[in-house]
C-alpha positions in Angstrom: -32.0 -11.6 -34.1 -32.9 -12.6 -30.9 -30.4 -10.7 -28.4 -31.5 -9.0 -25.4 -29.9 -6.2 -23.8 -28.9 -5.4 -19.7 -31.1 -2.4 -19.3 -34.4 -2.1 -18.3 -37.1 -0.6 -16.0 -40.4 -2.3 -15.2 -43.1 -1.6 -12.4 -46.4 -2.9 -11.9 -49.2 -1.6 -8.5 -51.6 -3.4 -6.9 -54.1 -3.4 -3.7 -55.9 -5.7 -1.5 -57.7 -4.7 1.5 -56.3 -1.9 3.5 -52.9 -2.7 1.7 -51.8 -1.3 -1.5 -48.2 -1.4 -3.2 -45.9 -0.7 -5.6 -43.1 -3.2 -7.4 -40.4 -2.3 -9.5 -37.9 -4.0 -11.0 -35.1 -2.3 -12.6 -31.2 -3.8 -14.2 -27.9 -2.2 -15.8 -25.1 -4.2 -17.3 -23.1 -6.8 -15.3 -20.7 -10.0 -16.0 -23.4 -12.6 -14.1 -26.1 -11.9 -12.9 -26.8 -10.3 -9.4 -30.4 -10.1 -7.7 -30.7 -7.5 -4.9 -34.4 -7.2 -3.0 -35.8 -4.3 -0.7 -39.2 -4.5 0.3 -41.4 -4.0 3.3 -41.0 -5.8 7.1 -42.5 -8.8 7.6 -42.5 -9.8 3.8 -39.1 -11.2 3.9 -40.3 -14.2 2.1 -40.9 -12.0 -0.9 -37.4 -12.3 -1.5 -37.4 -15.9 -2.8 -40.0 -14.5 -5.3 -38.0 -11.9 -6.9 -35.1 -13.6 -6.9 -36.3 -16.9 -8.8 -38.3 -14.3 -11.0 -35.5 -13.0 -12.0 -33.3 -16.2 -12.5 -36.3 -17.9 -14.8 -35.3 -15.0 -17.0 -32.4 -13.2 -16.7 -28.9 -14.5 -17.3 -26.7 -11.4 -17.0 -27.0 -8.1 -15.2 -27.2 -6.3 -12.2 -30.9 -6.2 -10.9 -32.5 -4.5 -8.2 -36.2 -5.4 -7.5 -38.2 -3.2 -4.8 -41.3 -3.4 -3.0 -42.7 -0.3 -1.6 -46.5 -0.8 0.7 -48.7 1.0 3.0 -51.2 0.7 5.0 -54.2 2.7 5.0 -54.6 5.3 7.8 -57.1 3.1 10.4 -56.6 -0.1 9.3 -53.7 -1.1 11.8 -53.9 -1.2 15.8 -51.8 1.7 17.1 -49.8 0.4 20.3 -48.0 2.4 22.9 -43.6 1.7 23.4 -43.6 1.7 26.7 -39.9 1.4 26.4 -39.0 4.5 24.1 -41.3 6.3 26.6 -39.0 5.3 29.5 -35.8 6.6 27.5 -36.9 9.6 26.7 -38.5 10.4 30.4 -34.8 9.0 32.2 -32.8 11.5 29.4 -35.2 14.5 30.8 -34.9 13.5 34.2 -32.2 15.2 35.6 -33.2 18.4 33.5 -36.5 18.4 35.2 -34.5 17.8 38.3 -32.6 20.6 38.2 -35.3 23.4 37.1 -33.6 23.8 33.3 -37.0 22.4 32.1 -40.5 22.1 33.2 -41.9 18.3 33.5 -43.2 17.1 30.0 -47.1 16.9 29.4 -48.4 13.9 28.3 -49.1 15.4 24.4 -45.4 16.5 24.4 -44.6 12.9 25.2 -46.9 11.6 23.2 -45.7 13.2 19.8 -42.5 12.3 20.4 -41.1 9.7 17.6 -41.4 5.9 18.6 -43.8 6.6 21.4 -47.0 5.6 19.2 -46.2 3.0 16.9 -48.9 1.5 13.9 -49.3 -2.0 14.3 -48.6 -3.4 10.4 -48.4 -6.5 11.1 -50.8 -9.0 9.6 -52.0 -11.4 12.3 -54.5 -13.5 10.0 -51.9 -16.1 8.5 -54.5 -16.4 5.4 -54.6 -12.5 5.1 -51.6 -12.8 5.1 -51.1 -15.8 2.4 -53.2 -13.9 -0.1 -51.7 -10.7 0.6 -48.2 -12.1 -0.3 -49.2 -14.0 -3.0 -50.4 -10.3 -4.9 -47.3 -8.5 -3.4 -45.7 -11.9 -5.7 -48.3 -11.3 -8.6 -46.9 -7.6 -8.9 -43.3 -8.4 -8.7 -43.7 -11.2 -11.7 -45.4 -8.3 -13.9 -42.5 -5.8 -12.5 -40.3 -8.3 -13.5 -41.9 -9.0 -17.0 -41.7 -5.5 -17.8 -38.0 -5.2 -17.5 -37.6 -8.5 -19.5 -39.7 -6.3 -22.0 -37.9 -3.3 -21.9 -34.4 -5.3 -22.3 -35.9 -6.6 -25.5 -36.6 -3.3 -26.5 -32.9 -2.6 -26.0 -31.9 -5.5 -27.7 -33.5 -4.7 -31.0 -32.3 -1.0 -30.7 -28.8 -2.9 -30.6 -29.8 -5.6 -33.6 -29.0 -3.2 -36.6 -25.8 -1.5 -34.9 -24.0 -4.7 -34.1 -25.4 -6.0 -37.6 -23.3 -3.3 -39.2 -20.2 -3.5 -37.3 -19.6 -7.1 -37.9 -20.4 -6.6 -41.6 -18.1 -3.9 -41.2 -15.1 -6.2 -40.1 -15.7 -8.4 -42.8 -15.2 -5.3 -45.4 -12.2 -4.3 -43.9 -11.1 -8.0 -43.5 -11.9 -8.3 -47.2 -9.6 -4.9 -48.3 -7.2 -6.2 -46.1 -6.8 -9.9 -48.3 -6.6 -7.9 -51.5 -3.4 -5.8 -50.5 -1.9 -8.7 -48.6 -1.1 -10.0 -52.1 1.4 -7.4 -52.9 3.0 -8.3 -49.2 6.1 -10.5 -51.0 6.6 -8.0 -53.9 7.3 -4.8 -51.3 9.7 -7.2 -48.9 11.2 -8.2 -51.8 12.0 -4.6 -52.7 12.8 -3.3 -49.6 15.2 -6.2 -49.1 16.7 -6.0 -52.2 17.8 -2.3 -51.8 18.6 -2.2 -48.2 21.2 -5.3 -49.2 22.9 -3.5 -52.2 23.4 -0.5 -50.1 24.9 -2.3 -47.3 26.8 -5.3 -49.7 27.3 -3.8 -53.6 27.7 -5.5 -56.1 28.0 -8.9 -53.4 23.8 -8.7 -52.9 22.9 -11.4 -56.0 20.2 -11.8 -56.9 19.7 -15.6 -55.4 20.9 -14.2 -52.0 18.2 -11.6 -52.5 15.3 -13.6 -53.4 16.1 -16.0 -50.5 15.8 -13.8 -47.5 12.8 -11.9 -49.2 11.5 -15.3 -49.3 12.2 -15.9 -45.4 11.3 -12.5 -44.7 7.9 -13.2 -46.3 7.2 -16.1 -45.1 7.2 -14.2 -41.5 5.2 -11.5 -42.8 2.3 -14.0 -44.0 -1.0 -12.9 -42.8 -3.6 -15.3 -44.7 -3.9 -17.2 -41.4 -5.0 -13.7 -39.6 -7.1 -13.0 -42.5 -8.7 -16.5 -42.4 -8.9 -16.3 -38.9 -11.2 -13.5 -39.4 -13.4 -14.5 -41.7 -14.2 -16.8 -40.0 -15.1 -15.2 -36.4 -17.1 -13.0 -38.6 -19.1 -16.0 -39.6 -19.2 -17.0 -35.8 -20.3 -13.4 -35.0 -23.2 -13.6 -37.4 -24.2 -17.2 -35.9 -24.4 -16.0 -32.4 -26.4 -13.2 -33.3 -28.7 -15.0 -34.9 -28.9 -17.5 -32.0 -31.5 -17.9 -29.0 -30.8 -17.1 -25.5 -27.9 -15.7 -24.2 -25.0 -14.6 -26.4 -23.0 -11.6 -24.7 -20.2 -13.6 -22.8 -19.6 -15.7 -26.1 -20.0 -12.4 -28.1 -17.2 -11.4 -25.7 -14.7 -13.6 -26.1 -15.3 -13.5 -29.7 -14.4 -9.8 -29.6 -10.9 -10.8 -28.0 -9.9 -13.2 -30.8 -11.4 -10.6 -33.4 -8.5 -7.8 -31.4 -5.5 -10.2 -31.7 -6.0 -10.9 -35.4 -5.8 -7.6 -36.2 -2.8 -7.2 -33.7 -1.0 -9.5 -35.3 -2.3 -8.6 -39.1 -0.7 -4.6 -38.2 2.5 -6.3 -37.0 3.1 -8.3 -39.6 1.9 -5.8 -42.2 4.7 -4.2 -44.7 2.9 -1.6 -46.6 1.1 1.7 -45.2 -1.8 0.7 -46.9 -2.7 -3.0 -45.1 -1.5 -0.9 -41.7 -4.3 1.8 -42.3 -7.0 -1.0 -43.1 -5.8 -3.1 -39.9 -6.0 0.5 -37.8 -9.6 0.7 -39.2 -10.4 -2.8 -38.4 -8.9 -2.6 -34.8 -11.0 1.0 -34.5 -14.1 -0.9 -35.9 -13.6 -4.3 -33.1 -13.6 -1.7 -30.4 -16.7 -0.3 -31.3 -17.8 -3.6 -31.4 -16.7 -4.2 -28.0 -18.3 -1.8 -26.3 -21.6 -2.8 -27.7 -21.0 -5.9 -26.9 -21.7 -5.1 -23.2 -24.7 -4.6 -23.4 -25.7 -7.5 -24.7 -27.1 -10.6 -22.2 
């Protein structure tokens, strides 16, 4: 098998310079797949990165790639806001004014938040170009580690889903032999509901042809066909490269209606306890099916 799952984790460091940083790269299941990207100012164009990353290898999921940097303490200019400054002295103003405070000392304002800002902004273009391009280098491994760990999940999932569908095609199997006996119990359960509502009037031509209607309605060997062979198509996709959860899913739907229609149509309590199983066994099937990519 070849399936991958929706759930994974990857991260990956790296430095250069006075810059070092951290990528991760992390997913959970989803219908399509959705690429959301936080990382540092002034490396918007990371974004692109991540997000075709992603797309050259994911198909489904809900993924959320991050990039975390610094700067090392010394490395950047350190510039005074002249602007926050003003706020803060025009808010104190009429305090001052008034004698509620003293006047501020230039420490007090100094320490106050926004007043000294760190410069982080690269003003070498190049610096910049290489820079980026290791951020980029750190998101691809990020990004290569979740693919991993969605493998990882995938083979974890290879043996259950392996079971269930052989599974299905037990109970499918259990279900063919009793389906033979279907005519027999119609034709029993017609024959005495009729001679207790018509005597001696139910003959036994009468009889045999509305058990023979009746059965015909109750026929399930197109349900039971019908399943053997999505269990074949099951088996197939599993088996098959790339990305099988959305035809996995559908599959599961037309596995769910057989088996509706197999209970419905069933007329002993034995074929309605194997369709109950089979139903029980589908759903299990279903909800490992969403994990799957």
């Amino acid at each position: 098998m070849t399936i991958s799952g929706m759930t994974g984790f990857g991260r990956a460091e790296g430095a250069l310079g006075a810059w070092s940083w951290a990528a991760e790269a992390r997913s959970v299941n989803g219908r399509n797949l959705e690429v959301r990207f936080r990382g540092p100012p002034g490396f918007e164009g990371l974004e692109r990165a991540a997000r075709d990353g992603a797309q050259a290898r994911f198909q489904r999921g809900q993924l959320t790639v991050g990039l975390q940097a610094k700067r090392s303490e010394g490395a950047g200019a350190v510039r005074l806001n002249l602007e926050q400054l003003e706020r803060y002295l025009a808010a104190g103003a009429p305090y001052v004014a008034s004698g509620q405070a003293s006047p501020p000392s230039l420490d007090g304002l100094l320490a106050l938040r926004g007043v000294i800002e760190a410069a982080d902004a690269i003003e070498d273009p190049e610096t910049q170009a290489e820079i980026e391009a290791a951020m980029g280098a750190s998101i691809t491994a990020a990004l290569d580690g979740l693919a991993a760990g969605r493998a990882e999940e995938g083979r974890a999932l290879e043996g259950v889903l392996d079971g269930l569908v052989a599974r299905i095609g037990e109970l499918t199997g259990k279900a063919s032999a009793l389906a033979g006996g279907q005519p027999v119990i119609i034709k029993a359960r017609f024959e005495k509901r009729l001679t207790e509502l018509a005597g001696e009037a139910a003959t036994e031509e009468r009889i045999l042809q509305e058990a023979a209607a009746m059965a015909v309605k109750a026929d399930v060997q197109e349900e039971l066909d019908r399943l053997r062979g999505h269990v074949d198509a099951a088996r197939g996709l599993l088996a098959a490269e790339g990305g099988v959860g959305r035809k996995l899913d559908f599959l599961t739907q037309e596995f769910m209606r057989e088996a509706n229609t197999l209970c419905s149509k069933s007329a002993s309590g034995a074929l309605t306890s194997v369709g109950l199983d089979l139903k029980a066994t589908i759903e299990q099937f279903r909800e490992q099916v969403q994990n799957v990519e």
